[in-house]
N, C-alpha and C positions, 0 to 999 in steps of 0.2 A: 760181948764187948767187955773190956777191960776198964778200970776203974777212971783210967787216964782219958779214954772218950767219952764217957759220962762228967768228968770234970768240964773238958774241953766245950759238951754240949752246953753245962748248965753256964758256965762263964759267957760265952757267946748269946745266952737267953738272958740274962742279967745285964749284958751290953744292951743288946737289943732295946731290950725294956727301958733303962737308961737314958738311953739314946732320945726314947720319944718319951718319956718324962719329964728330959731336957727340955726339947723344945717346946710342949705343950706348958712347959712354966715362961719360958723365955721369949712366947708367942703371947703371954698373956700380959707379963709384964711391957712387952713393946707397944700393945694395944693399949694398954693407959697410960702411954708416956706420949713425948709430944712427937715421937718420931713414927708414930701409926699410920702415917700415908704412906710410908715405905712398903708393908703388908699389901697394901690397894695397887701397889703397881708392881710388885713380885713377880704376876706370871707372865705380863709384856716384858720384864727384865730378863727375866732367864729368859724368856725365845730371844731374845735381842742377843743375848751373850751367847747363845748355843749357833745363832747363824754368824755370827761372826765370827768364832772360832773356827767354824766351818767354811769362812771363805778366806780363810788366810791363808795362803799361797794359793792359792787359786788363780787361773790364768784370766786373763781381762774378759774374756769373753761372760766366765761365770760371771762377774762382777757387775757386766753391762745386763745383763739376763736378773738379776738381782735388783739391781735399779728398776729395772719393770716393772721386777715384782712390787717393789715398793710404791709408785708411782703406781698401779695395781691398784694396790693396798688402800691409798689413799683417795684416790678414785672410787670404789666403787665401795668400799668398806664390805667386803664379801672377800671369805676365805677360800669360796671355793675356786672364784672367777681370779681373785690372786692367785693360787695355787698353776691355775690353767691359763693364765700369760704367762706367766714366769717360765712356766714349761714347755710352753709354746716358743718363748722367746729364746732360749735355752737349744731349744731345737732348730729355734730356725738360723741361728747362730754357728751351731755346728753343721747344717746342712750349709751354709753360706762359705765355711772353711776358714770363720772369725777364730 
């Protein structure tokens, strides 16, 4: 390999590295300031943001199959029993020809 891909590598290891030096200071700093509940509810946020990204255009049917799920969700507080109405619901939705 040429000088120019060992450049490329070490720059991309130096980002890398960077990258989680960033956050590992900026994860520290937000836990002693006052805005540290935001951390506590990070990974309900992102799923929250990642299904709904996911159901944007989506046709009504998905949307009523989702409400399930949610209504699921909140019911029975089990992911697995959420996972399996929602898929049920999903199914039986499309077996109905909603």
């Amino acid at each position: 390999m040429s000088g120019q891909y060992w450049a490329v590598i070490g720059l991309l290891a130096i980002a890398a590295f960077a990258i989680r030096v960033t956050g590992l200071i900026a994860g520290g700093r937000i836990r002693a300031s006052r805005h540290a509940w935001v951390l506590d509810e990070m990974p309900g946020l992102l799923v929250v943001s990642l299904v709904a990204s996911s159901l944007a255009g989506q046709p009504p049917a998905t949307w009523l199959a989702a409400a399930i799920a949610v209504g699921a969700a909140i019911g029975t507080n089990q992911v697995i029993a959420t996972m399996a109405l929602g898929m049920a619901a999903f199914a039986g939705l499309g077996w109905l020809g909603v």
